[in-house]
C-alpha positions in Angstrom: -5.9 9.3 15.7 -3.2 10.8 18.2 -4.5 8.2 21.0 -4.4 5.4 17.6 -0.9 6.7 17.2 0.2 6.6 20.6 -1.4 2.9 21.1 0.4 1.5 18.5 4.2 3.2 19.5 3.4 1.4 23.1 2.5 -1.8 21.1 5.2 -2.1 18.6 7.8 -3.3 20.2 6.6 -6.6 21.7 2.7 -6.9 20.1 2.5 -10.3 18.3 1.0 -8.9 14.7 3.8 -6.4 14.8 6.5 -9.2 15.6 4.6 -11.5 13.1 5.2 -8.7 10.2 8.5 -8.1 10.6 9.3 -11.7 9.8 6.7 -11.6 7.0 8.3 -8.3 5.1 12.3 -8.7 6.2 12.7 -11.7 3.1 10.9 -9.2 0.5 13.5 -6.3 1.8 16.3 -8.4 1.4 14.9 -9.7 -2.4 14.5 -5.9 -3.4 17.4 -4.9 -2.1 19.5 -7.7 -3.8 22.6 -6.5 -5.6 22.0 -3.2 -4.7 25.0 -1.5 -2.6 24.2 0.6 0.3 20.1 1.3 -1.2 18.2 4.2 -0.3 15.0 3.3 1.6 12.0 5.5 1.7 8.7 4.3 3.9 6.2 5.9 2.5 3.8 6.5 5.7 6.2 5.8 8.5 3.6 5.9 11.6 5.6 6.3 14.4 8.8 5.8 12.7 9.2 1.7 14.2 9.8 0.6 10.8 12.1 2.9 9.9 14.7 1.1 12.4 14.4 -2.1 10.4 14.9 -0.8 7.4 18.2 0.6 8.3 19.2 -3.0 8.4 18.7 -2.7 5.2 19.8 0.7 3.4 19.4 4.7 4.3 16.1 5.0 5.6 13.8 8.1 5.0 10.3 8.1 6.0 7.4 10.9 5.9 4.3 10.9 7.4 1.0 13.5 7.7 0.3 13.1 11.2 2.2 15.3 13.1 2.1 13.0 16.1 3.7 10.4 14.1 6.8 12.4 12.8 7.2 13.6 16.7 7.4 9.9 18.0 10.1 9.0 14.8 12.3 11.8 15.7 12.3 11.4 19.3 13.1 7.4 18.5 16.4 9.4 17.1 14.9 9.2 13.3 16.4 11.9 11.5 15.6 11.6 7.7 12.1 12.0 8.1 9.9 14.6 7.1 5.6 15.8 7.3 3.9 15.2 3.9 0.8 13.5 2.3 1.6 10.7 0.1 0.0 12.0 -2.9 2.7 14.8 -3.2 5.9 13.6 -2.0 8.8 16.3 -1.4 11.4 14.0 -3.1 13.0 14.3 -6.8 12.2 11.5 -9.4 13.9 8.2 -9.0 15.4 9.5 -5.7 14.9 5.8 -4.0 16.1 2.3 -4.3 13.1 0.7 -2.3 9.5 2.0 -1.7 7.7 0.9 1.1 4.1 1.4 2.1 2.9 -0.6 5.3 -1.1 -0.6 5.4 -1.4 2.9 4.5 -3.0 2.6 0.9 -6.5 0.9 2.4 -7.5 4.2 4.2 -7.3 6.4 1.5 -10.0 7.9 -1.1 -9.9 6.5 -4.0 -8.3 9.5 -5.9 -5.6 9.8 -3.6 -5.1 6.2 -3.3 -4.2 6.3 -7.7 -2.2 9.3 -6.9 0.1 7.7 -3.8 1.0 4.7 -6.1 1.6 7.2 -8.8 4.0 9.1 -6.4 5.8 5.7 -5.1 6.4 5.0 -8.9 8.1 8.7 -9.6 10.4 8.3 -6.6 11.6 4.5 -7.3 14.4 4.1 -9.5 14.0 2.4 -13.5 14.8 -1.1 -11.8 14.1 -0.5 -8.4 11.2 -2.2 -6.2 8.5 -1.5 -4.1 6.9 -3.5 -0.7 3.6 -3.1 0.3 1.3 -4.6 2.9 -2.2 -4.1 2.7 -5.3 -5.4 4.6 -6.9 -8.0 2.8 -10.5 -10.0 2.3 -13.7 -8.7 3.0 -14.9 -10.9 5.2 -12.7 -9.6 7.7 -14.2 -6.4 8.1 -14.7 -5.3 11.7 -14.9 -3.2 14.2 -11.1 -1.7 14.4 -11.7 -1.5 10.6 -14.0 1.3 11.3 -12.2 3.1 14.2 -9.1 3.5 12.0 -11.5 4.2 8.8 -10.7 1.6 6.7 -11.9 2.6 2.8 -11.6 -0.9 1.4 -9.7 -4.6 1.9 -7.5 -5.8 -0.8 -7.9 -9.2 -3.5 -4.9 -10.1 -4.8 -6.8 -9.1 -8.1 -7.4 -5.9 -7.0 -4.0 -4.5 -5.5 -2.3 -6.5 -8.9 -4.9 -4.1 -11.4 -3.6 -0.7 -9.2 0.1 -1.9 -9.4 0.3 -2.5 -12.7 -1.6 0.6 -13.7 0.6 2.6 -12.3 3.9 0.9 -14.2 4.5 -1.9 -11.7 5.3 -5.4 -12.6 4.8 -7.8 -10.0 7.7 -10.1 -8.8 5.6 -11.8 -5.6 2.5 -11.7 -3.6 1.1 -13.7 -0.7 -1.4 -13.5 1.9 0.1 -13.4 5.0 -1.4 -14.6 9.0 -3.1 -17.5 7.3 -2.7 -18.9 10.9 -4.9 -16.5 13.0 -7.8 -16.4 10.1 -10.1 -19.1 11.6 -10.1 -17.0 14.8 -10.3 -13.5 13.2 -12.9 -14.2 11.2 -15.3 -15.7 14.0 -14.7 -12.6 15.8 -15.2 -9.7 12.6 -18.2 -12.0 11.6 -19.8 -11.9 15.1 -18.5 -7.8 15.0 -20.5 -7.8 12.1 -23.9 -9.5 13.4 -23.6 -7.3 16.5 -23.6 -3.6 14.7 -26.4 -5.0 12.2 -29.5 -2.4 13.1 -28.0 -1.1 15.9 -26.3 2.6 16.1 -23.4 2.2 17.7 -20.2 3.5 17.8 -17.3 1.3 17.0 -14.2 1.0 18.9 -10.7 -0.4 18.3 -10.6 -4.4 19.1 -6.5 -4.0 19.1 -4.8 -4.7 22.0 -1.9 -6.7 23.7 -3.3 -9.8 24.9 -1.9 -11.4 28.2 2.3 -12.2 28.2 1.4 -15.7 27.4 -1.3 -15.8 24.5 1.0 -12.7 22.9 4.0 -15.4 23.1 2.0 -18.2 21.5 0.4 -16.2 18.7 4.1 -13.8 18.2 5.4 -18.4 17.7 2.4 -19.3 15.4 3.5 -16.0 13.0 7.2 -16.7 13.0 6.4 -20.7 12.0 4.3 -19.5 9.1 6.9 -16.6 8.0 9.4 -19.8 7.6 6.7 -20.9 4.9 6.3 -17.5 3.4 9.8 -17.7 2.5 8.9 -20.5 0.5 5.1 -20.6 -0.5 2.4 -17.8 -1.4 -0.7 -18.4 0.6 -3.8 -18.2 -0.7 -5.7 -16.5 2.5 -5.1 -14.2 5.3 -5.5 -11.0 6.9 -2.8 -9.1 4.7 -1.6 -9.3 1.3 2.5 -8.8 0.8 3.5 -7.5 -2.7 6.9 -7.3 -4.1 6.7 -5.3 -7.4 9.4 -3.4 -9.0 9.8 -0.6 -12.0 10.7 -1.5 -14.9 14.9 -1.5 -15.9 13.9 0.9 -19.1 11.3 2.8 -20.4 
């Protein structure tokens, strides 16, 4: 996971999907932000901390992570609200934050820890505050990297809606997002698929950054359809975008 880790800080930068999300989340930051003066941010699985440094755009930004590795790439990007922790025992007070965020972490958890990391997200929000998460989405898309990263389930919009709201949330907005590389992922996860059927072998990680070129077309193709994500929810995609937030009152 250290090697995932360090992989993904190389690739964060400049890689299209990384690019492509940015655009994606940056509209549902500034919609849970709205109104709110100077809002506390807490990213609830930083990574390597490259989020963090867009959501100080936006607020104070906190982030915690388990992965040691992680925490040590943050604080030597100059990240200095950040902490170790698991998600299902945060070391932060009740209603500490403005904003929760929680970028495709849920989807490798056990399904106990899962309940208790959205339970957590909803003690540390604020009675009006919101939450943004991203989470892998659709079945069908299950492949190889899927494995490597050990992937415990893809989202419906059903499904991540019933966890939400179980937890307190009420949702404002949801959308698939990267409707426009679908037709190509799925050839490849299918064929993925096919390929590992009766055969014992060990899966690797399909990410990487693609030639200068093909990384520039696809990084266009993801800002063109995060101009209709402003507008529209999509009905397919790789991810699912959720903007929920806690209720005003008990």
């Amino acid at each position: 996971m250290d090697e995932l880790l360090r992989a993904t800080c190389e690739a964060e930068r400049a890689h299209f999907w990384y690019r492509g999300f940015r655009r994606f989340v940056e509209p549902f930051l500034a919609q849970a932000i709205q109104g709110v003066s100077r809002p506390r941010i807490l990213d609830c699985g930083c990574g390597t901390g490259a989020n963090l440094a867009m959501l100080a755009t936006y607020g104070q930004d906190f982030g915690f992570d388990l992965a040691g590795a992680g925490v040590a790439y943050a604080a030597a990007a100059g990240h200095r609200r950040i902490a170790r922790a698991t998600v299902a025992r945060v070391p932060f007070p009740d209603h500490s934050f403005d904003v929760v965020t929680s970028f495709d972490v849920l989807y490798c958890l056990e399904d106990e820890v899962e309940r208790a990391a959205i339970d957590e997200m909803f003690r540390l929000v604020r009675r009006g505050g919101a939450l943004v998460a991203n989470v892998p989405a659709m079945d069908v898309l299950t492949g190889d990297h899927s494995i490597f990263v050990g992937e415990r389930r893809r989202y419906s919009r059903q499904g991540l809606t019933r966890r939400l709201q179980r937890a307190g949330f009420q949702i404002i907005r949801m959308t698939h997002t990267n409707a426009t590389l679908f037709l190509p992922m799925l050839s490849i996860r299918l064929f993925q698929q096919l390929r590992r059927q009766g055969a014992a072998t060990v899966a690797q990680s399909d990410f990487a950054m693609p030639p200068g070129p093909v990384n520039g077309l696809l990084a266009l193709l993801l800002a063109a359809e995060a101009g209709v994500v402003r507008f529209l929810d999509l009905p397919l995609g790789s991810s699912i975008l959720c903007l929920a937030r806690k209720p005003a009152a008990e």
